[in-house]
N, C-alpha and C positions, 0 to 999 in steps of 0.2 A: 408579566413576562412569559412567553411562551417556554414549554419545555425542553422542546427542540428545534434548534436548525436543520435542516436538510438539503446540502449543499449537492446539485445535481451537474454534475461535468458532461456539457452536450454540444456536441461534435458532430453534427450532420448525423442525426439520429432518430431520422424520421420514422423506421421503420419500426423502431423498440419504445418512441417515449411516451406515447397512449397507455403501454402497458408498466410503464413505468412508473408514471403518474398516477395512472388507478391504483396498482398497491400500494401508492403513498396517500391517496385522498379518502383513506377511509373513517367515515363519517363518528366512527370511537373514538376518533383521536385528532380529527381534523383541527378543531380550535386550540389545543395543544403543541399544535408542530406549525412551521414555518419552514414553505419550500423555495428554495431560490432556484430558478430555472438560470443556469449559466450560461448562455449562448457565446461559445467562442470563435465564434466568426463563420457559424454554419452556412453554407452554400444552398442546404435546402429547407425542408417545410419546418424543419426542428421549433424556429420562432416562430411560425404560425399556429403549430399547434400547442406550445408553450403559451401564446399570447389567450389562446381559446380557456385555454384551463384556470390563467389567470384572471378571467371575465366570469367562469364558472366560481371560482372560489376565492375571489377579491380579498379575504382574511388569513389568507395562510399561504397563496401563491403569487410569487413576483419572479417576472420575467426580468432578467439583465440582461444587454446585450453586450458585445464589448469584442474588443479584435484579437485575432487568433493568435493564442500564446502559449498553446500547449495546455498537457492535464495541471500544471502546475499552477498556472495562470489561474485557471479556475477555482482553484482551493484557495488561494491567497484572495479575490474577489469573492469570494463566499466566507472568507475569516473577516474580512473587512465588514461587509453586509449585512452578517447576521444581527438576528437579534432578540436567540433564545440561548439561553441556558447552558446548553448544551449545541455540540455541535458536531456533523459528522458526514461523510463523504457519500454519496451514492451515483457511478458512472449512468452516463444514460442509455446504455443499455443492457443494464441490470435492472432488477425490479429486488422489492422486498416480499415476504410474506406477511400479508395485513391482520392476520392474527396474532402474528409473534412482535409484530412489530406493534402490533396497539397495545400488547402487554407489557413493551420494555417502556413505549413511552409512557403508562402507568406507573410506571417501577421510577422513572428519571423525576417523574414530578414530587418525590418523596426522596430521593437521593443525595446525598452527597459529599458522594466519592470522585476523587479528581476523572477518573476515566470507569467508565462503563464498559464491560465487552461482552460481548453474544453472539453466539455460532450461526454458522452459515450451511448453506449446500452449495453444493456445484452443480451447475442447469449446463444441458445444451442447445441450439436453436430451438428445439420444438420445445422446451421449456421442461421435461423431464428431470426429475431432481435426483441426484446421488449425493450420497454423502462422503464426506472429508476422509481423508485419512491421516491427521492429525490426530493422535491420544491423546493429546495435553487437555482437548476439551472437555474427557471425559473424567480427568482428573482434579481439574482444579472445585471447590466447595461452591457451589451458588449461594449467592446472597450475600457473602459474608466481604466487606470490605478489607481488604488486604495491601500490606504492603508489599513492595518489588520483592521478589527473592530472587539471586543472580542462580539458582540449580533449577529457575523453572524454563521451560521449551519459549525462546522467544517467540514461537511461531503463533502464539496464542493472540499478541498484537500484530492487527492488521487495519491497514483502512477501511477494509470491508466488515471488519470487526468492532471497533469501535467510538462509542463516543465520546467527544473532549470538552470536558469546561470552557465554554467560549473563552471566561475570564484570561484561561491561563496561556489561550494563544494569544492573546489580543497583547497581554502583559506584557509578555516576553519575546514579542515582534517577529511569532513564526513567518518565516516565507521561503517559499516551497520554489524550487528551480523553474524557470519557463521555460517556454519554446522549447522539451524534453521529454522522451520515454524514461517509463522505470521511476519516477520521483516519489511513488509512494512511499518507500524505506526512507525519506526523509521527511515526510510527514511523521510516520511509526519513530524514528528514533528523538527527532520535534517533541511527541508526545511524553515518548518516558519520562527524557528529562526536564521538560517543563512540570511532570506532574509527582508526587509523591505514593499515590496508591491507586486503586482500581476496584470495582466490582463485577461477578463474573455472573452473567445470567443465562443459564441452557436453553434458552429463546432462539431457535436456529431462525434467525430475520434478512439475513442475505441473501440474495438470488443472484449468486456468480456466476454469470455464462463465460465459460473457458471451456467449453469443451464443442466440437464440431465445426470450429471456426478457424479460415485460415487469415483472417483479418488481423485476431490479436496478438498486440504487440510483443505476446511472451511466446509466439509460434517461431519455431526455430528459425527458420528462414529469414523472420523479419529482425531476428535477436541479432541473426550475424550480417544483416545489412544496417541495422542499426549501433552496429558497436561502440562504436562514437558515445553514443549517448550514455552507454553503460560506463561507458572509460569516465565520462563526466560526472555521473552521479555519484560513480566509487570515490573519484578525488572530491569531492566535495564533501564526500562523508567522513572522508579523514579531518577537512580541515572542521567541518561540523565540530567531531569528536577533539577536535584543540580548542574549540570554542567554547566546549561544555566547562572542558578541564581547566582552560583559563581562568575561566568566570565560576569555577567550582560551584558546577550545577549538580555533581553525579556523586552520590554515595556510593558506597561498592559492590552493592546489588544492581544497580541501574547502569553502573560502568558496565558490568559483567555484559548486560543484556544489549547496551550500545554496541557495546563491542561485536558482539555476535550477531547483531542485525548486518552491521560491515562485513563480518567475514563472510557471509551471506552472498552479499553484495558483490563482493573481490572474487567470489570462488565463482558465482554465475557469469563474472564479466571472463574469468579465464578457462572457465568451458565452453564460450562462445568463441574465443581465441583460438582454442582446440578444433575448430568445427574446420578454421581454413583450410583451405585447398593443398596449401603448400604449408610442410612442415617448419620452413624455414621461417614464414610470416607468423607461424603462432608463437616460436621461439623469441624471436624479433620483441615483439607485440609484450608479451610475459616479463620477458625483462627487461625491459625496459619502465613496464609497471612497477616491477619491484625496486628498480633503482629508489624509483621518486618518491615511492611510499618510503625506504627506509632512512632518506636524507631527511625527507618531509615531516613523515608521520611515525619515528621508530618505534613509538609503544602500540602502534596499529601494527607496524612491520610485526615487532618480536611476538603478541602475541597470537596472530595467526598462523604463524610457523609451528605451533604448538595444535594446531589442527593436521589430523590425519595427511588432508589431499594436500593442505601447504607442505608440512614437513616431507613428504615424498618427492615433492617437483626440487624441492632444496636440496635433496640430498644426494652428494656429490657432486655438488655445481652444477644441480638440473641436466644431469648425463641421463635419468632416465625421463625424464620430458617425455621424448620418442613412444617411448614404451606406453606412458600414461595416454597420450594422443590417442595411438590406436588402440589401449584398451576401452575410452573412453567412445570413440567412434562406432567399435565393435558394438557395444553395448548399447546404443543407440540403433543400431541397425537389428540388434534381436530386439529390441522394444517394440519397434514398430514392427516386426515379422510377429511377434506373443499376441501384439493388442490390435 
């Protein structure tokens, strides 16, 4: 059995997936990993040059094709597919670093711990690398298999971060939203609770391009013409989170960390609310969220209200809404004036 899956989400990505592909086809590690080239309904050379690669390395590259269903679509046909060990997400126009990444798949063939995780950079088109500002990487112990602890920084799980025990998607019948932006955090909260512990390896193997792009889906612009889909993901995470609780999947570590990936979730989908034009529409939008989480999903309600921004827009029957709006606007328009 190979060590790893490498599930690549490719979306007319002709311009990124040569480079993509190469950091993943490196000859330390090639017969160890297994790449599924996901083709989701690309318009352009994406499957040709997937189909090239899989002619170059016939043992470790398989082209899928399949019709276009979103980031979502892709990760549930790459849980289906696989047929290593491990398994783990790479967009297609991301690349990894083939040093760090020939070291972790070293590290996964001797492993096991339910989820693997290891740091990343942030690139931007010209491929220049910066690093994270996330501390939590620099604090949790390498090597050492651990379980959940709910006081640690959920931010340490990410798609781009880690890998999953094929076994334990396949088990427990992960499937990820289709036809949808933003469905990563239900992959990430998928993970927790399907899994029991984790290993953390300072292998910075990611190559995140988010910076210099006004294409991706987390640029402001596209956040608040995609609201929709935010609105969808957040309800879903609630019913997700009654799903766990029903079926008591979540000890009180993993609850904690669930929990806090949603609030996550909730507070991004209503500073994208905050963005409208009209104070009225984001008012509107807000509560009208909050009705249906707290009929729907009250122990999601109560305890995000216990977060800073929720307990603020709450208090006083959201009279100061207003106030937070324009602080929050303000403060977006010194950002982009600093940086």
């Amino acid at each position: 059995m190979k060590a790893l899956t490498v599930a690549i989400a490719a979306y007319n990505v002709e311009k990124y997936l040569e480079k993509t592909l190469d950091s993943l086809c490196d000859p330390r590690c090639l017969s160890d990993i297994e790449i599924l080239v996901v083709d989701d309904g690309s318009k352009d050379r994406t499957g040709e040059i997937a189909k090239h690669y899989q002619q170059m390395y016939p043992e470790s590259v398989r082209y899928i094709a399949k019709e276009n269903g979103g980031h979502g679509s892709t990760i549930n046909k790459g849980i289906e597919m696989a047929a290593g060990r491990y398994f783990r997400v790479v967009d297609g126009d991301d690349a990894v670093d083939p040093d760090a990444f020939s070291n972790c798949v070293e590290k996964l063939k001797e492993c096991d711990a339910d989820v693997v995780v290891t740091d990343y950079w942030w690139t931007d088109e010209e491929g220049n690398r910066y690093p994270h500002n996330h501390a939590v990487f620099g604090l949790i112990p390498a090597g050492q298999k651990r379980g959940y602890d709910k006081s640690e920084d959920s931010s340490l799980f990410g798609i781009s971060t880690m890998c999953v025990r094929t076994e334990l998607l396949r088990k427990n019948h992960v499937r990820i939203t289709e036809h949808c932006y933003y469905v990563d955090v239900e992959f990430i909260v998928w993970t927790i609770a399907v899994s029991r512990n984790y290993v953390f390896y300072d292998d910075k193997v990611y190559l995140y391009r988010c910076m210099g792009t006004e294409s991706n889906s987390v640029n402001k612009a596209n956040m608040l013409r995609n609201v929709g889909m935010q609105e969808t993901v957040a309800l879903n995470l609630c019913s997700l989170f009654q799903y766990f609780e029903q079926n008591q999947m979540l000890d009180e570590d993993r609850r904690a960390l669930v929990l806090e990936r949603i609030t996550m979730s909730i507070g991004a989908l209503y500073r994208t609310w905050l963005l409208c034009d009209k104070y009225k529409e984001s008012k509107t939008n807000i509560l009208s969220f909050e009705q249906r989480i707290q009929e729907n999903s009250p122990r999601v309600y109560q305890y995000i209200g216990k977060k800073r921004f929720f307990h603020l827009i709450r208090k006083c029957h959201y009279a100061y809404l207003g106030m937070v709006r324009i602080a929050y606007r303000g403060y977006l328009k010194w950002k982009e004036i600093v940086h």
